[in-house]
C-alpha positions as CSV (number, residue, x, y, z in Angstrom):
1,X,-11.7,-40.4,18.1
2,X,-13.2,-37.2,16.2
3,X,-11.1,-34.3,16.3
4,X,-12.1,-31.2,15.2
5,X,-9.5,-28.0,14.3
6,X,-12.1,-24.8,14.3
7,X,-11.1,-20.9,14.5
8,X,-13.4,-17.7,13.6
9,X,-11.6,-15.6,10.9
10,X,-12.0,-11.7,10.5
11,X,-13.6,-12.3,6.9
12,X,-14.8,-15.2,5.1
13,X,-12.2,-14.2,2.6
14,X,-9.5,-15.3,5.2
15,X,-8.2,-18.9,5.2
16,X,-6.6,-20.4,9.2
17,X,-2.8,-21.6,8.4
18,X,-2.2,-22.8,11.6
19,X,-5.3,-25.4,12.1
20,X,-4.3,-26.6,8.5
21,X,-0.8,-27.3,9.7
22,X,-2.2,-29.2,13.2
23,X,-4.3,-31.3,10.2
24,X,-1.2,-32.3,8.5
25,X,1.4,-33.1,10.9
26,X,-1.6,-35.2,12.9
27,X,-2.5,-37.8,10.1
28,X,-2.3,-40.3,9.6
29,X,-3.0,-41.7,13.3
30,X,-5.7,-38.7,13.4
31,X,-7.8,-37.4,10.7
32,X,-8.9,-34.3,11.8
33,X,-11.8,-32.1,10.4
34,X,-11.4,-28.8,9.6
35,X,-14.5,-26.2,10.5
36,X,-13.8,-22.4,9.5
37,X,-16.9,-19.7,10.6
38,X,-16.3,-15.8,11.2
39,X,-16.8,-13.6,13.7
40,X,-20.2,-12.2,12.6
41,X,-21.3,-15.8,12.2
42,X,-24.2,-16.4,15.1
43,X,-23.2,-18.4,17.8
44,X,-25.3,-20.3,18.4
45,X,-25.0,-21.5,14.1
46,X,-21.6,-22.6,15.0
47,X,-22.1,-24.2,18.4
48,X,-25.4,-26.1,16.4
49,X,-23.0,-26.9,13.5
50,X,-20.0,-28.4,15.9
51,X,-22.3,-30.1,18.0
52,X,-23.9,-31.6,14.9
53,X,-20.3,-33.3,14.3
54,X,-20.3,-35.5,17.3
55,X,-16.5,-34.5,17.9
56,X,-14.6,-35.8,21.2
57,X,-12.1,-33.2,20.6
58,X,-12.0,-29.6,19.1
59,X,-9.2,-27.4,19.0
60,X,-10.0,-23.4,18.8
61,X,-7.3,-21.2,17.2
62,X,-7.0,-17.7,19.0
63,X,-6.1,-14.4,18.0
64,X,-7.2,-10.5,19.6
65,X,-9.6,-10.6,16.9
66,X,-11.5,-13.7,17.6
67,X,-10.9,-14.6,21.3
68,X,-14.4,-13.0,22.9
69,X,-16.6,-14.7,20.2
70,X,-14.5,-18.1,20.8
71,X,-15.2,-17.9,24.4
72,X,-18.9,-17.8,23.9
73,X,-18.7,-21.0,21.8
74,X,-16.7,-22.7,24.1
75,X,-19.1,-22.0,27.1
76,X,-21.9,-22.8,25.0
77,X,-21.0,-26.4,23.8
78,X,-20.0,-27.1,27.2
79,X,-23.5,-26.8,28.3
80,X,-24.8,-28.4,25.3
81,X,-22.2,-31.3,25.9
82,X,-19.6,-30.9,28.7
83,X,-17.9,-34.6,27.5
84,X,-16.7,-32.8,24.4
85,X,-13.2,-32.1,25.3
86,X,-11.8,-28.1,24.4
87,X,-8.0,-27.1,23.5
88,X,-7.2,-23.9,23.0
89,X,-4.1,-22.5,21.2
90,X,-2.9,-19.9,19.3
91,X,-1.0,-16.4,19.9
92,X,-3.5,-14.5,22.4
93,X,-3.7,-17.5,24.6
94,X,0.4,-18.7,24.5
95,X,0.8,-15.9,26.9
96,X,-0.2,-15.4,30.1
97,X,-2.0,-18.9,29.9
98,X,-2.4,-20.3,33.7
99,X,-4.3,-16.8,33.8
100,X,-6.8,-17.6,30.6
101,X,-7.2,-21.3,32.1
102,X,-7.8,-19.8,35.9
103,X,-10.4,-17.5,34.3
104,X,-12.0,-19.7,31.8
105,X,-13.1,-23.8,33.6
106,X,-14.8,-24.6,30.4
107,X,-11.2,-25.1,28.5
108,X,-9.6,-28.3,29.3
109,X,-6.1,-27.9,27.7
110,X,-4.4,-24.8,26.3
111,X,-0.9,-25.2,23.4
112,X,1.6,-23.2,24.0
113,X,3.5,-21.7,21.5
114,X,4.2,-23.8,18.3
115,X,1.6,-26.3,18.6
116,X,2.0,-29.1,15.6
117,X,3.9,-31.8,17.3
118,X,2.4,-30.6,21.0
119,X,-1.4,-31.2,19.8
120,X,-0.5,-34.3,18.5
121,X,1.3,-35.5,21.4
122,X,-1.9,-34.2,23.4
123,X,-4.5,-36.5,21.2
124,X,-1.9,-39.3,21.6
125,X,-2.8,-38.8,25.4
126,X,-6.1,-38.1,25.3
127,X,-7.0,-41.6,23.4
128,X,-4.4,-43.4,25.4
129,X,-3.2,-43.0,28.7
130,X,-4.0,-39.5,29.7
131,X,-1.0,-38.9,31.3
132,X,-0.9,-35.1,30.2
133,X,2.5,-34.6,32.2
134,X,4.2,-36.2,29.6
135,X,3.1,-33.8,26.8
136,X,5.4,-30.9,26.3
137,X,4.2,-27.4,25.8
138,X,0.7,-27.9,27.4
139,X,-1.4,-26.4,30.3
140,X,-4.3,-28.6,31.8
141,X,-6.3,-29.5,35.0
142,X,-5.8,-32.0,37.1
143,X,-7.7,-32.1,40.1
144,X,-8.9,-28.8,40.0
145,X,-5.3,-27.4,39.9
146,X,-4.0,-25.8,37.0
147,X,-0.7,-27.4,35.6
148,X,1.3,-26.5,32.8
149,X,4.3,-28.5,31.1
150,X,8.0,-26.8,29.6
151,X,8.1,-26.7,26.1
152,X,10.2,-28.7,23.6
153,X,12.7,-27.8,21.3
154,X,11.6,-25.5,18.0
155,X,10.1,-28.0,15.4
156,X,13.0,-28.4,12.3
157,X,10.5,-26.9,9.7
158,X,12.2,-28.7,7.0
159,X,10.2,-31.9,8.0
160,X,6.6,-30.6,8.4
161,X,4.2,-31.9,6.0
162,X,2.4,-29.5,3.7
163,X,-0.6,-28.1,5.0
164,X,-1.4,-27.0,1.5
165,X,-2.9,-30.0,-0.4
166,X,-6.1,-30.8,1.1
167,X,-9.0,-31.6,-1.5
168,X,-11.3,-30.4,0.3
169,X,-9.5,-26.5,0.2
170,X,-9.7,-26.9,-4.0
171,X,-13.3,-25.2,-3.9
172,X,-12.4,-22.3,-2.3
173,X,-8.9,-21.4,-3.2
174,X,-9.9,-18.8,-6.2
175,X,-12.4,-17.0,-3.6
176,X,-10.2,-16.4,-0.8
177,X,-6.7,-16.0,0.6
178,X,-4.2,-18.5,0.5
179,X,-1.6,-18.0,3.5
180,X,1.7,-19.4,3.1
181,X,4.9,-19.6,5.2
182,X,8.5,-19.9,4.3
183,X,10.0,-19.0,7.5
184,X,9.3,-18.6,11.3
185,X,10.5,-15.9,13.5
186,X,12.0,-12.5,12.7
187,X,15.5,-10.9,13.5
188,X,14.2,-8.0,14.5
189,X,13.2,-6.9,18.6
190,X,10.4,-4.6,18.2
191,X,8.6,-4.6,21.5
192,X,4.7,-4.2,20.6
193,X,5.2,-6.9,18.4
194,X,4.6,-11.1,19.3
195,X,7.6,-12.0,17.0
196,X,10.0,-10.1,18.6
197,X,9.4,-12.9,21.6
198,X,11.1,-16.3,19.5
199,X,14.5,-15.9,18.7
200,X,16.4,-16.2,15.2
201,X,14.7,-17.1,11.8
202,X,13.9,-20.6,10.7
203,X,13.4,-21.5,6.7
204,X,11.3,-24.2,5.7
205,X,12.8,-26.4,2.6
206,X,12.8,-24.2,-0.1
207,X,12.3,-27.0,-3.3
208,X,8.7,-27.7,-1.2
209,X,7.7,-24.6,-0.8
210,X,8.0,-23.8,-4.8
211,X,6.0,-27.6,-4.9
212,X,3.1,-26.3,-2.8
213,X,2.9,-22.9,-4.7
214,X,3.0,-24.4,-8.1
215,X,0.1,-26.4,-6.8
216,X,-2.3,-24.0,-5.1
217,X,-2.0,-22.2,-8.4
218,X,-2.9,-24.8,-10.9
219,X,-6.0,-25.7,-8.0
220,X,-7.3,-21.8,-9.1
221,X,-5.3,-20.1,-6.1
222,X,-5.8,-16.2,-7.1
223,X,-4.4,-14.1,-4.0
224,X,-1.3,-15.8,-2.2
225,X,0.0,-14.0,0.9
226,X,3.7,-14.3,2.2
227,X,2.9,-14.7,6.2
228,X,6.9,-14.4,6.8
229,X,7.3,-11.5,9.2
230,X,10.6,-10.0,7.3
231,X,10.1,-11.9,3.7
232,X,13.3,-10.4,2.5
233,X,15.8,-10.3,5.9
234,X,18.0,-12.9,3.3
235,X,18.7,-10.9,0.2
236,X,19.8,-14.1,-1.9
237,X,16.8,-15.9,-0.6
238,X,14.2,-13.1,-1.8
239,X,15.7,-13.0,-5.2
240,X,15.5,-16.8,-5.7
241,X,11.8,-16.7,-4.5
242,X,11.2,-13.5,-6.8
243,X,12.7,-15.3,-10.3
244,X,10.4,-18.1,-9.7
245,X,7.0,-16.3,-9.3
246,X,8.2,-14.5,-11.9
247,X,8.9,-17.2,-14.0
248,X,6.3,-19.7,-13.3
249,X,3.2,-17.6,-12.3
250,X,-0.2,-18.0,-13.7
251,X,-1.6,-15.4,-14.9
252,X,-4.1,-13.7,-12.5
253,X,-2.5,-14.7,-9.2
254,X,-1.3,-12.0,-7.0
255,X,1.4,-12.5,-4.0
256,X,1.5,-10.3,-1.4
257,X,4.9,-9.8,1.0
258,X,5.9,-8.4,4.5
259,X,8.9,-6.2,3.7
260,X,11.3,-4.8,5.4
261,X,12.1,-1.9,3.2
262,X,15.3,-0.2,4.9
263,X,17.5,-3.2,4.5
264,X,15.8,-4.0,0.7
265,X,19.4,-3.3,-1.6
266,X,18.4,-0.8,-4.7
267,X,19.8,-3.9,-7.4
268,X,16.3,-6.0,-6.1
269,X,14.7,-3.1,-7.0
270,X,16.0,-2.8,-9.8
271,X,15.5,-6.2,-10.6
272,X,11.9,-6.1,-10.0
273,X,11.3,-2.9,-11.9
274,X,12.6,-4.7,-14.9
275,X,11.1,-8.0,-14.4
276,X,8.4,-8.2,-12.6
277,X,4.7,-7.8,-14.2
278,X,2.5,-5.2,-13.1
279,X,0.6,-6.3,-10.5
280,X,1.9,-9.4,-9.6
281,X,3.3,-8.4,-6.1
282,X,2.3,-6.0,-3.4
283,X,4.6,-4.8,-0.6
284,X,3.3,-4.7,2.9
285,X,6.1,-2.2,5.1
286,X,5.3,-1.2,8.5
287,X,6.9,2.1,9.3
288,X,5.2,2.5,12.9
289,X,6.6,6.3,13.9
290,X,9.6,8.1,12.2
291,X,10.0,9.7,15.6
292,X,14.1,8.5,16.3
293,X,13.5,8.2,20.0
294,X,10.1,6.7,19.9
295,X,12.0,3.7,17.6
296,X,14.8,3.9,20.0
297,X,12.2,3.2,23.0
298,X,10.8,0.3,21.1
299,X,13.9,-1.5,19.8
300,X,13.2,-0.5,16.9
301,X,15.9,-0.6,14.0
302,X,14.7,1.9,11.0
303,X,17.2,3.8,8.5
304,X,13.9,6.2,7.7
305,X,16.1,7.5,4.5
306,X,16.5,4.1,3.1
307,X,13.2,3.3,3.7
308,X,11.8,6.5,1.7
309,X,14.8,5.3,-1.0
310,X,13.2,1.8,-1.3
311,X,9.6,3.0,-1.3
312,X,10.2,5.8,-4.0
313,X,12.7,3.4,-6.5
314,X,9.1,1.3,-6.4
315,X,6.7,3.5,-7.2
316,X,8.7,4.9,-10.0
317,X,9.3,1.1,-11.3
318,X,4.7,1.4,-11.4
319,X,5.0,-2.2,-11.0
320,X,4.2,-3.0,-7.6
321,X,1.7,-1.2,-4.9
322,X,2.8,-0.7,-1.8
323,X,0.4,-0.7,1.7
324,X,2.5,1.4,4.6
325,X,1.7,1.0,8.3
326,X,1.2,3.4,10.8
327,X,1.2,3.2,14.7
328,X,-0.4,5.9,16.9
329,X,0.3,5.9,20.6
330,X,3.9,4.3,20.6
331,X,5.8,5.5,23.3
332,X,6.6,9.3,23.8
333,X,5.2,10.0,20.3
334,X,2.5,12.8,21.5
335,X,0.3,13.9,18.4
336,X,2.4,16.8,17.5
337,X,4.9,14.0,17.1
338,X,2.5,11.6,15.0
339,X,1.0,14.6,12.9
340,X,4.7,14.5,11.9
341,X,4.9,10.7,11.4
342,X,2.2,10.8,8.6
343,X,3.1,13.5,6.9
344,X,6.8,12.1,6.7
345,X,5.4,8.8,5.4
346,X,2.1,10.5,3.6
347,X,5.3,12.6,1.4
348,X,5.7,9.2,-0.5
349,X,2.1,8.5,-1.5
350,X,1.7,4.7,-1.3
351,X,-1.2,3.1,-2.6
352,X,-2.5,2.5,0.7
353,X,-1.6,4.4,4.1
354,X,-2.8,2.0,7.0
355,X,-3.4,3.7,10.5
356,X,-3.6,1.5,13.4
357,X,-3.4,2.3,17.1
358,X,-0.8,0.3,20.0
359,X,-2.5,-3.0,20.7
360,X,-0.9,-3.6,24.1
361,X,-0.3,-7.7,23.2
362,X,0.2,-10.0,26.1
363,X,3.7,-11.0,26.2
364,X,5.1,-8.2,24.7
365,X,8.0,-5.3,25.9
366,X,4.9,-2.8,25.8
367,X,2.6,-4.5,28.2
368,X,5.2,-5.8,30.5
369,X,6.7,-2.4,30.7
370,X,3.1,-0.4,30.5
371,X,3.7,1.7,33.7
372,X,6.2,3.4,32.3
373,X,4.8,5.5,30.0
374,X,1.5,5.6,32.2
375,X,-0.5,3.3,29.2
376,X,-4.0,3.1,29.9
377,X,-5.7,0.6,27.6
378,X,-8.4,-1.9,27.1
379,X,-8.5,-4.6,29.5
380,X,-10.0,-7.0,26.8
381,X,-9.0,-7.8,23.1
382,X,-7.8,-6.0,20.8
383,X,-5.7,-4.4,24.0
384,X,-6.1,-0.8,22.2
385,X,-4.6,2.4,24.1
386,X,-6.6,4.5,25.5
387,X,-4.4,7.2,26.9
388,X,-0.4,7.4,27.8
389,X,1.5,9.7,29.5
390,X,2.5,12.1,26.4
391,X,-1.0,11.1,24.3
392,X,-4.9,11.5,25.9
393,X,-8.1,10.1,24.9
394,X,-8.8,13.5,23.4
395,X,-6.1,13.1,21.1
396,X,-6.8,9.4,20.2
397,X,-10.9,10.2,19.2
398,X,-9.1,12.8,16.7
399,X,-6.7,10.7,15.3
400,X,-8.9,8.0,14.5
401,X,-11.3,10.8,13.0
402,X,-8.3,11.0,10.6
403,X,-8.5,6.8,10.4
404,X,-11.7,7.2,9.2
405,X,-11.5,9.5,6.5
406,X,-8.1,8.5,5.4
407,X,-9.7,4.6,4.3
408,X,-12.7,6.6,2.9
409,X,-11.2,9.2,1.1
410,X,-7.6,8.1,0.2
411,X,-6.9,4.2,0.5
412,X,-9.9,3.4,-1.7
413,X,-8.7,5.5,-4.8
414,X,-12.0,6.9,-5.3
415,X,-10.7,10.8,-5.8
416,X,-7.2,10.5,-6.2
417,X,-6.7,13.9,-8.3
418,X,-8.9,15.7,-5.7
419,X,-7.2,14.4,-2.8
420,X,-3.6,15.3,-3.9
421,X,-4.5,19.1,-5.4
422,X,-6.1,19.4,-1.4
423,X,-2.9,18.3,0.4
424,X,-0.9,20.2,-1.7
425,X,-2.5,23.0,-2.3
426,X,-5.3,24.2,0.0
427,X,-4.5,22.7,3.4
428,X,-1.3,22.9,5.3
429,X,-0.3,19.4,5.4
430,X,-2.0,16.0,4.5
431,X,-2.5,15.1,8.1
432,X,-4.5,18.4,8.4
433,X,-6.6,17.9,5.9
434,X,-7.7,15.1,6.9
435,X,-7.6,15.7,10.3
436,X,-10.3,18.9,9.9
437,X,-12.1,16.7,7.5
438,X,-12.3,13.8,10.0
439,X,-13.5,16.0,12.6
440,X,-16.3,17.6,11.0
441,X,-17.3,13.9,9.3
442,X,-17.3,13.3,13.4
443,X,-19.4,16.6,14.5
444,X,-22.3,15.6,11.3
445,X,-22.8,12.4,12.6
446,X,-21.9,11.0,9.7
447,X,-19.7,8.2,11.4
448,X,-22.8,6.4,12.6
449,X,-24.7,6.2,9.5
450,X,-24.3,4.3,5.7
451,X,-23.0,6.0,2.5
452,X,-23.7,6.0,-1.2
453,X,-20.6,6.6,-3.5
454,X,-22.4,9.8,-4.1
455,X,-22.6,11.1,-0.6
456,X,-18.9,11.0,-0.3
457,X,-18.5,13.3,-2.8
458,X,-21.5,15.9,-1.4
459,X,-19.8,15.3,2.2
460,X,-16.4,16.5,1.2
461,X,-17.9,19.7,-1.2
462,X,-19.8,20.5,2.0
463,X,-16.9,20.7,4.3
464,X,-15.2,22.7,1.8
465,X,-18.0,24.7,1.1
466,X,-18.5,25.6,4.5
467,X,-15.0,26.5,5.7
468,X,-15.0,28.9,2.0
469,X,-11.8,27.5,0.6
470,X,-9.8,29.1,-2.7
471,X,-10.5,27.4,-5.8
472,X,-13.8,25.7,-5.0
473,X,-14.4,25.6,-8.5
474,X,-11.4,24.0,-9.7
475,X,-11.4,21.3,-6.9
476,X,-15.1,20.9,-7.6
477,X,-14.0,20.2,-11.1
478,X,-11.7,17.6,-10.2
479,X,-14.4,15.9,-8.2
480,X,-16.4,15.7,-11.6
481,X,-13.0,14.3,-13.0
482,X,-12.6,11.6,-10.6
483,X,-16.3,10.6,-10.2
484,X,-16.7,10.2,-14.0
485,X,-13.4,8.3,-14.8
486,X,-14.0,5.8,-12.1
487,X,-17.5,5.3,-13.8
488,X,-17.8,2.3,-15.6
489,X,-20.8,2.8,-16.8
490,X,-23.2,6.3,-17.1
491,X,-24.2,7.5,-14.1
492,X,-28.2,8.5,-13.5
493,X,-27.7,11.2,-11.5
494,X,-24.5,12.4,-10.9
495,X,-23.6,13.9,-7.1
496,X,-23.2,17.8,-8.5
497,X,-26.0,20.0,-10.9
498,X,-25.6,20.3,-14.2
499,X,-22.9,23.1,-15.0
500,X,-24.1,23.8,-19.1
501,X,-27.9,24.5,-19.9
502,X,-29.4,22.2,-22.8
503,X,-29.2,24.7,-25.3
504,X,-25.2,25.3,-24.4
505,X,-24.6,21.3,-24.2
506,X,-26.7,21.1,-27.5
507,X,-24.3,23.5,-29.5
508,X,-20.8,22.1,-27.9
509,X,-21.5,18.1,-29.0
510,X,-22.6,19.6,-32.7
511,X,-19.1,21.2,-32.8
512,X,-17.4,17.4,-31.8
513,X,-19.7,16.1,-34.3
514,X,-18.7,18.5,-37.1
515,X,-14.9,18.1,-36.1
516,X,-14.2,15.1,-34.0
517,X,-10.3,16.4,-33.9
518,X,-10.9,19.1,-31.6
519,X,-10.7,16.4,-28.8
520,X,-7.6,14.6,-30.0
521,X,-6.9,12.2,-32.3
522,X,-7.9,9.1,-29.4
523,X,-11.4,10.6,-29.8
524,X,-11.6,10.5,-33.5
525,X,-10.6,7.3,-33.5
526,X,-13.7,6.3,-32.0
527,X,-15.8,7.5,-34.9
528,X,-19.1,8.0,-32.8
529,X,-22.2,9.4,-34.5
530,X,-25.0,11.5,-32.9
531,X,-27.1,8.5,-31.4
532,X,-23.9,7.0,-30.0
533,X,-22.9,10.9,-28.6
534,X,-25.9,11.4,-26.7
535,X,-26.3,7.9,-25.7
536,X,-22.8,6.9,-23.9
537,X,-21.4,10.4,-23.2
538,X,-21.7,13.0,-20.3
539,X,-20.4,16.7,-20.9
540,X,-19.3,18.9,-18.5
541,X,-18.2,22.9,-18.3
542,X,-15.0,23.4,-16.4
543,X,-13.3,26.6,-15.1
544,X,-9.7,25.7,-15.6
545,X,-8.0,24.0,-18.0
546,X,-7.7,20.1,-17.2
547,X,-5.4,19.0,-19.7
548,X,-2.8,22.0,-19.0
549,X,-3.1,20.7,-15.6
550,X,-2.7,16.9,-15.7
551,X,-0.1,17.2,-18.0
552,X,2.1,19.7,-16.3
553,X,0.1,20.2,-12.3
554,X,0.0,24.1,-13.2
555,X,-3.3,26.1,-12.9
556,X,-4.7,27.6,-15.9
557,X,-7.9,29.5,-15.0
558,X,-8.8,29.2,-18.7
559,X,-12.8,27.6,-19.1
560,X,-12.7,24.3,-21.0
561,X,-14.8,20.7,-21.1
562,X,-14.7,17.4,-20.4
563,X,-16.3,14.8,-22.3
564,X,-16.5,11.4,-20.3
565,X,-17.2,8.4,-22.8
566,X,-18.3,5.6,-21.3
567,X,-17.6,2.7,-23.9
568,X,-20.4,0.0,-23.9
569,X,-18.5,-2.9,-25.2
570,X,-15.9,-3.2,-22.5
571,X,-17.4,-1.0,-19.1
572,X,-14.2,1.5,-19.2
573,X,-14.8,5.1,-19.5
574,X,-12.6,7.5,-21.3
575,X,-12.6,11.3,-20.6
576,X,-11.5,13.6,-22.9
577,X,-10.5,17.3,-21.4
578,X,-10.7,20.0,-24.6
């Protein structure tokens, strides 16, 4: 029989967990092929592709993200071949599943919830017997009526095989993410969230798990990501599995973790601050609302002063970044209430501030209990709000005009001086800066067309040209900072005109030729003559003193220069502010 395990990831950088783990716990009475695509893959390529396989079998792994675009494969090879038998599975389709098989006649069996031992029971049926009663945790047809099965007992994780070691993954594992799992379910009863659904936390054997890592990095494994919902809910547990990536790392490899950063102690900290290389992890910690009653509403447990505790004692250890999550349109947070949320969470400055909206997930406390806060949302995936009782659709269009400029402007790092002088010193609050910057991104049109590098730096002096903030000058000299030392290389033509005429420009760089010193000893150092001046350098007039301010974050209205050198032997650039 040939079986095929298929799903549509968001990127091509993503890797499917679960159709490896069917893979693995199936052989050796099955070997079962593994076919990855995307979602902006053509449909018809991947129907062609399948089809081209001959399979009996093939098993589609569901999510919000992928679910529409599945569909339309699955109707599709039907027509093409209606023998080829279709199983569905996955989170979006555990839930409410008489409805998806009701709706959808082209899918012949859906898995419910953990699905290793289930499929395989199910292809044990399909090439003997067919008597699909006997499978646990199934739904299927059978004369035209729908009929689904109970599920078994949870699966002792201990005895799964590895879904890790498959030759034909070596290729790939340096260009995309490897997904690994130490543990199944979460502690926690948060009630827009799927995990909150399975009770208690299962570990998977620990002297394995170390096994499998040690070998997805010596196959070229570069970005390893930690799919346990609360990575760190076992204190002892988290420090064990933080001493060995320490120790036994390869140099290169990044893993990233789901933390749970109010219950994190201060000694871990500590011990990572100490030990851990820069780099090596990165923290993922959804904060969701700091509104007390809002987290009360959800079932939501969150010591918001530990959590700021935890967050702060990391950034001060500059060893590990740290990606915070946002959640607009939880219950009874109106956007007086979220305004508040971000800047609460914003005060800490992590590396990356993600804002997402409520996806109203089937089977969750929010959707069962929608009426009560009046939730209006989509009827198809991703489930996104649309409206509640304390939050309109007004409101959500301006939030996610913040979304927008937030990931343009402050989670890609590209004007990080410019950014922070503006949030602390010209607008009211971070969320309002971005906020009237979103909205007047929104009113240009600029949301529906492509951007240079260049044009975000003209779109931002624009707005703040136009609404005739203080110190234009100074801001638009740390724009020229933050463009030039994110340069690797010299830029043609730079976003702004030229501040210093020729003549002016000629006279400065024969001063720093006659004495080098005057920009500090780093800049002697580097022992450039004329050619090599004019050739890798770009000077620029400023009305403010930048070193007085990055070294103390006081204004000194005092003119100086910056000299950005953009070093041809290694593609860094080094500014020097005199």
């Amino acid at each position: 029989m040939n079986v095929i395990c298929s799903t549509l990831n968001a990127k091509f950088i993503h890797t499917n967990l679960a159709i490896r783990y069917l893979k693995a716990y199936a052989a050796p009475e099955f070997n079962i092929k593994l076919k990855e695509y995307t979602i902006k893959d053509p449909v018809l390529n991947i129907v062609s592709d399948l089809y081209q396989a001959k399979p009996d079998v093939i098993g589609f792994s569901c999510y919000i993200w992928n679910i529409e675009e599945t569909l339309k494969v699955v109707n599709m090879l039907k027509k093409v071949d209606p023998s080829i038998l279709i199983v569905l599975g996955g989170p979006e389709v555990t839930y409410d599943t008489a409805e998806w098989m009701e709706n959808n006649k082209n899918v012949d069996f859906i898995v419910i919830g953990e699905g290793e031992q289930t499929f395989k029971q199910l292809l044990t049926e399909i090439a003997a017997s067919k008597e699909y009663r006997n499978v646990y945790g199934i739904a299927y047809r059978k004369n035209e009526e729908v009929k689904m099965t109970p599920q078994m007992n949870k699966l002792d994780l201990k005895e799964l095989p590895s879904p890790y070691r498959f030759p034909e993954d070596i290729a790939d594992l340096g260009k995309r993410i490897t997904y690994i799992e130490t543990s199944r379910g979460c502690p926690f009863s948060c009630q827009f969230c799927l995990s909150s659904i399975e009770v208690g936390v299962r570990y998977f054997d620990r002297e394995k798990i170390k096994a499998d890592i040690r070998y997805l990095m010596e196959h070229g494994a570069k970005t390893i990501k930690f799919v346990d919902r609360t990575f760190n809910i076992s204190r002892s547990y988290a420090l064990e599995m933080f001493r060995f990536l320490i120790d036994e790392h390869l140099p290169g490899t990044v893993f990233q973790f789901e933390i749970t950063a109010d219950i994190m102690r201060p000694e871990v900290i500590e011990f990572l601050n100490q030990e851990a290389p820069k780099g090596l992890f990165r923290f993922e910690i959804g904060v969701q609302s700091t509104n007390d009653e809002t987290n009360e509403l959800v079932r939501r447990k969150q010591n918001f002063t530990k959590l700021t505790r935890t967050v702060t004692m990391v950034k001060e250890g500059g060893k590990i970044d740290q990606h915070l999550d946002l959640i607009a349109g939880l219950p009874e947070e109106d956007y007086a209430s979220f305004r508040k949320t971000f800047n609460d969470v914003f005060e800490m400055r992590p590396e990356e501030l993600q804002l997402g909206f409520l996806k109203m997930l089937r089977g969750t406390g929010v959707r069962l209990r929608a009426d009560e806060h009046q939730y209006v949302y989509m009827d198809h995936s991703p489930y996104e709000i649309l409206s509640n009782n304390v939050l309109s659709f007004d409101d959500i269009v301006r939030i996610k005009q913040v979304e927008d400029v937030l990931e343009k402007y402050w989670n890609d790092h590209r004007m990080d001086f410019t950014i922070e002088f503006l949030v602390s010193h010209v607008f009211s609050s971070p969320f309002d800066f971005f906020q009237e910057f979103g909205s007047y991104w929104d009113e240009k049109g600029w949301a529906r067309i492509g951007h240079q590098l260049e044009d975000l730096f003209r779109r931002l002096y624009s707005f703040l040209e136009e609404r005739s903030v203080h110190n234009l000058d100074v801001i638009e000299g740390l724009m020229k900072y933050d463009y030039l030392r994110n340069h690797k290389y010299k830029p043609r033509k730079p976003w702004w005109s030229a501040a210093l005429e020729k003549g002016d420009r000629s006279k400065i760089y024969k001063q720093i030729l006659d004495h080098p010193a005057m920009l500090g000893d780093n800049f002697s150092r580097l022992e450039l003559d004329e050619k090599e001046l004019f050739k890798h350098t770009m000077l620029e007039g400023l009305t403010f003193d930048l070193q007085h301010y990055l070294i103390t974050g006081n204004l000194n209205k005092n003119s100086g220069y910056l000299l950005a050198y953009f070093e041809p032997s290694n593609d860094r650039t080094l500014i020097f502010p005199f």
